[in-house]
C-alpha positions as CSV (number, residue, x, y, z in Angstrom):
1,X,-14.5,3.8,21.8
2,X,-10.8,3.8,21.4
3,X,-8.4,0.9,22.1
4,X,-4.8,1.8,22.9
5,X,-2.2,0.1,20.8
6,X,1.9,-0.5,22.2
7,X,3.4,0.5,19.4
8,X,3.3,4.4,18.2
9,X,4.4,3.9,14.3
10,X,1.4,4.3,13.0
11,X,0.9,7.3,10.0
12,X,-2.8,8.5,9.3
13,X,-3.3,9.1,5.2
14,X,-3.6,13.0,4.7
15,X,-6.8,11.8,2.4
16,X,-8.1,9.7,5.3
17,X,-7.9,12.3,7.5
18,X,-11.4,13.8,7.0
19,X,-12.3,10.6,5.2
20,X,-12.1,8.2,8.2
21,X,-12.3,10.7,10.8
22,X,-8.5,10.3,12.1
23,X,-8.2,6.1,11.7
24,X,-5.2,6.5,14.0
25,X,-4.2,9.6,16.7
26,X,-1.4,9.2,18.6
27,X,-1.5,5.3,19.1
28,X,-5.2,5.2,18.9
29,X,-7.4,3.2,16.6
30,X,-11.2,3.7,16.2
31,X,-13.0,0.5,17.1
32,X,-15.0,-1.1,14.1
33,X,-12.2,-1.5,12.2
34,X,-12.7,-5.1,10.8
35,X,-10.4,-5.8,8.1
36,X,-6.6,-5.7,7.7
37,X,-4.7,-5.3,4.4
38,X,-1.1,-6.3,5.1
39,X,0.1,-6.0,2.0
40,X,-2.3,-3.2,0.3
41,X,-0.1,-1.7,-2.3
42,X,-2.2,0.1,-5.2
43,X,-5.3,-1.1,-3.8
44,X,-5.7,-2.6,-7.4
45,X,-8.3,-5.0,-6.6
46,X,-10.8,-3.1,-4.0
47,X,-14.3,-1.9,-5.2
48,X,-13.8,0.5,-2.4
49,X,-10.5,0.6,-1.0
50,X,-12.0,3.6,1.3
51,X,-14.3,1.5,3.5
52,X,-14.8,2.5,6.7
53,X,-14.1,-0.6,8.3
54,X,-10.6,-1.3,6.7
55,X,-7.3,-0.8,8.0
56,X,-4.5,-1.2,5.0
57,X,-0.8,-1.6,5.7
58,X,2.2,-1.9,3.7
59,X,5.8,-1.6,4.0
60,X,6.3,1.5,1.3
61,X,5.0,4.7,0.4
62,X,5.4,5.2,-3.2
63,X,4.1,7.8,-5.4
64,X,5.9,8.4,-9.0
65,X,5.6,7.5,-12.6
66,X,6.2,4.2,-14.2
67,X,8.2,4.0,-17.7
68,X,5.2,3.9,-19.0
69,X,4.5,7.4,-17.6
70,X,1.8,6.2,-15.5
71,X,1.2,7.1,-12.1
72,X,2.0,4.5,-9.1
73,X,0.3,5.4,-5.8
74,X,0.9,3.3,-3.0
75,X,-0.4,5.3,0.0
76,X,-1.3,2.6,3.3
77,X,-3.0,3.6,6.1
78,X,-0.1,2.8,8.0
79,X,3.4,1.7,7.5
80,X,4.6,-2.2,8.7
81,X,6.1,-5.4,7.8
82,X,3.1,-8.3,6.9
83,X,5.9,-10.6,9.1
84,X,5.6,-8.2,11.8
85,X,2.3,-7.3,12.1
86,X,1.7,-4.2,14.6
87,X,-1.7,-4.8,15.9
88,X,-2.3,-6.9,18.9
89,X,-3.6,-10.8,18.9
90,X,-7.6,-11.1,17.7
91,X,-7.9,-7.8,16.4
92,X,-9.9,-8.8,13.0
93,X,-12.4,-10.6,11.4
94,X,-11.2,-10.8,8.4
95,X,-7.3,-10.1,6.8
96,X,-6.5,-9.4,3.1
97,X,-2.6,-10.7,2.0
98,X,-1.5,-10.3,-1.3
99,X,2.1,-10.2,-0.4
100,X,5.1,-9.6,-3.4
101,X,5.1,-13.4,-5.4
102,X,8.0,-12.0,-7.6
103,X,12.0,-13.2,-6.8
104,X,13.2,-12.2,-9.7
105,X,12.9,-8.9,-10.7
106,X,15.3,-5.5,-11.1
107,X,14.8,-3.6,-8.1
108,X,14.1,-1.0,-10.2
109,X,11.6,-2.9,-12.8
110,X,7.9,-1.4,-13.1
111,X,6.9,-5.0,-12.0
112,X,9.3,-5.1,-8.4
113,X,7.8,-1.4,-8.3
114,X,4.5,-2.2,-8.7
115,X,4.1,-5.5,-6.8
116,X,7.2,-5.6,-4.5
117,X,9.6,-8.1,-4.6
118,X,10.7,-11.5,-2.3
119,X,14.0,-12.1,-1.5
120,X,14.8,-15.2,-3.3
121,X,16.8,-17.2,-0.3
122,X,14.1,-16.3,2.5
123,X,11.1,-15.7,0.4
124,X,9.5,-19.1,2.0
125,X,10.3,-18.1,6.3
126,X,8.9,-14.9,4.9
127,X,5.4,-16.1,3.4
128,X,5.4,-18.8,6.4
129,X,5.8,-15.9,9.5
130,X,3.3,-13.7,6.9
131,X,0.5,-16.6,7.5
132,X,1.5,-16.7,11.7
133,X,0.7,-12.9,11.6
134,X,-2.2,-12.6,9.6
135,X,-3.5,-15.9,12.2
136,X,-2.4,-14.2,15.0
137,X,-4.4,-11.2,14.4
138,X,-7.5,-12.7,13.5
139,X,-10.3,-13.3,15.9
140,X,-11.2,-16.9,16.1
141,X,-13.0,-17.9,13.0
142,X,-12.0,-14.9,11.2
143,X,-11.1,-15.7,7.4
144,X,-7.8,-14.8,5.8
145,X,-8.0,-14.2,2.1
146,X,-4.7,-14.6,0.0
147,X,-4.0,-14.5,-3.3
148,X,-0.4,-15.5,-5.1
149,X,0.3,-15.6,-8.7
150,X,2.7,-18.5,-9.4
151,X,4.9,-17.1,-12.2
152,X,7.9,-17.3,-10.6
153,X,7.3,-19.3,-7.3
154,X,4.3,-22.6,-7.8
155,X,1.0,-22.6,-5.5
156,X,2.3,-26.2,-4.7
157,X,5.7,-24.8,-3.5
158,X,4.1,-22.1,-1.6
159,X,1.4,-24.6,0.1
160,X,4.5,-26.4,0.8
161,X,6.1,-23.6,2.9
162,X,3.0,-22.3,5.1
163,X,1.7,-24.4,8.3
164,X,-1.9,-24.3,6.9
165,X,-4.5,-25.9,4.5
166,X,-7.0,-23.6,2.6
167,X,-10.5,-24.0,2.9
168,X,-11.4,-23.3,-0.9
169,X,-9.7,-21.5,-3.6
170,X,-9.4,-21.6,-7.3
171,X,-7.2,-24.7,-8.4
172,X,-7.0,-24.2,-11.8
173,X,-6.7,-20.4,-13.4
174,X,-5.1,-19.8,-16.9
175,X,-3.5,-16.3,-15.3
176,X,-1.8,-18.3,-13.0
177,X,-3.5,-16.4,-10.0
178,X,-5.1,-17.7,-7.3
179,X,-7.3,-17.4,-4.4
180,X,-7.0,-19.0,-1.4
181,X,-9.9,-18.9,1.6
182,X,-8.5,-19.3,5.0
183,X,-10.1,-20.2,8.5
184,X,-9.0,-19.3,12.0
């Protein structure tokens, strides 16, 4: 069965064309679709970032080569804004945000590349209306996972800046990345 989305800016992967047999057409999404990644980028951290029941977004399409001559693919399902999220309320069970944790990077830098970058006055409003979107569009008791490396910006600052608590997560990580478990 197909549900009919508002919005018609969705763009279907060539490679999840036969794949996924045609995620979106015209509008349409396939029902079973249970996860959301907002903020998918490389898909770096998937086992299988081809699952059937995943939807990834992202707000680039990016496919060159690094200084370091290798290759940067950043290929979403469709294109969006994590603080502007284009699916209707209690669409999934679970949502995947990694969003950009850098502020200070060249916008031309392999890292701001790679990882995207915050802007460094808003970057807080920005992670807050992230976490309202990624709620909104869970069902209820749907689970957000979101992970944030604290280089340039603290987990304690962040936790600071969002309207919710996490139910577990790594507090102490030598990387300085962390996991957070969320709870609709």
């Amino acid at each position: 069965m197909l549900m009919k989305y508002k919005l018609q800016l969705f763009f279907t992967r060539k490679s999840k064309f036969i794949k996924k047999n045609l995620i979106f057409k015209g509008g349409y999404m396939e029902e079973g679709k249970r996860i959301l990644d907002v903020c998918f980028g490389s898909g770096m951290f998937y086992y299988d970032k081809d699952r059937e029941d995943m939807v990834t977004m992202d707000i680039r399409r990016v496919d060159e080569r690094l200084c370091d001559n290798r290759r940067l693919v950043i290929d979403p399902d469709i294109l969006g804004d994590f603080r502007n999220i284009p699916f209707p309320n209690n669409t999934f069970s679970m949502v995947v945000f990694d969003p950009p944790h850098l502020i200070q990077a060249g916008d031309n830098s392999w890292l701001a590349k790679k990882y995207g970058k915050l802007n460094a006055a808003s970057w807080a409003q920005d992670i807050s209306l992230g976490f309202e979107e990624c709620m909104r569009v869970l069902k209820p008791s749907g689970t957000l996972i979101f992970k944030w490396n604290e280089q340039q910006v603290t987990l304690n600052e962040l936790l600071r800046a969002i309207p919710y608590k996490p139910v577990l997560g790594n507090k102490n990580d030598r990387s300085k990345t962390f996991w957070l478990v969320f709870m609709k």
